[in-house]
Structures are given as structure tokens and as C-alpha cells.
C-alpha positions, 0 to 999 in steps of 0.5 A: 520511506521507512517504517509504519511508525514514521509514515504514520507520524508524518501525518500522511500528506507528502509520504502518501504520494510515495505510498500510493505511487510505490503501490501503483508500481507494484500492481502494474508489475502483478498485472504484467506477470498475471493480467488484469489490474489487481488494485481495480477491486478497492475504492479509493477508501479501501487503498487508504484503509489498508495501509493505515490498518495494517500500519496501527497493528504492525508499526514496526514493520516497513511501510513497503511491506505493507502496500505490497501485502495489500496489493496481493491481498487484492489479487486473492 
């Protein structure tokens, strides 16, 4: 998957398995190296919310940026 633009374009439906199945291998791997699941302090609107916000302020940025910014936002 590309950019936010074009995650955003495509209307969220098949492009969202990929995101949400991309941001479960992160926060696995973040558990691995530090313990404790990262992603069980957001709800499953959080985990929505995130990537669509950060995706409309930062269209141009890759879509993979973003859930691995909001997987170590959650670790914070």
C-alpha cells in the first residue's frame, strides 16, 4: 500500500485488512522486543481514528508510517 492519499481514495474497505493486518506485525514485534501488547490500550475506534487522522493532516506521507506511528504512540 502507498500513500495516505491513496488509502484514503480507495474507500477504506480492502486496503484496511492490509493496514490493520501491517499494524498487528508491528505491535507483535514492539511486544516481542518490550513486553506487553502495545495495541490493548486503543478500542477499536482508536485503531481507526488514528490512521484516517493522521492520514487527512499528513496525505503524503506513507500509509506504513503511519500505523507504526500510532503503534509507538500506544506504547507511550
Amino acid at each position: 500500500m502507498g500513500i495516505c492519499a491513496e488509502w484514503a481514495a480507495s474507500g477504506w474497505s480492502d486496503p484496511e485488512q492490509w493496514a490493520f493486518g501491517f499494524a498487528s506485525a508491528v505491535a507483535a514485534g514492539a511486544q516481542v522486543r518490550q513486553g506487553g501488547d502495545p495495541m490493548a490500550k486503543l478500542d477499536v475506534d482508536a485503531i481507526h481514528a488514528w490512521p484516517a487522522d493522521h492520514c487527512r493532516r499528513r496525505s503524503e506521507n506513507a500509509l506504513s508510517t503511519a500505523l507504526i506511528r500510532m503503534v509507538f504512540a500506544a506504547i507511550r
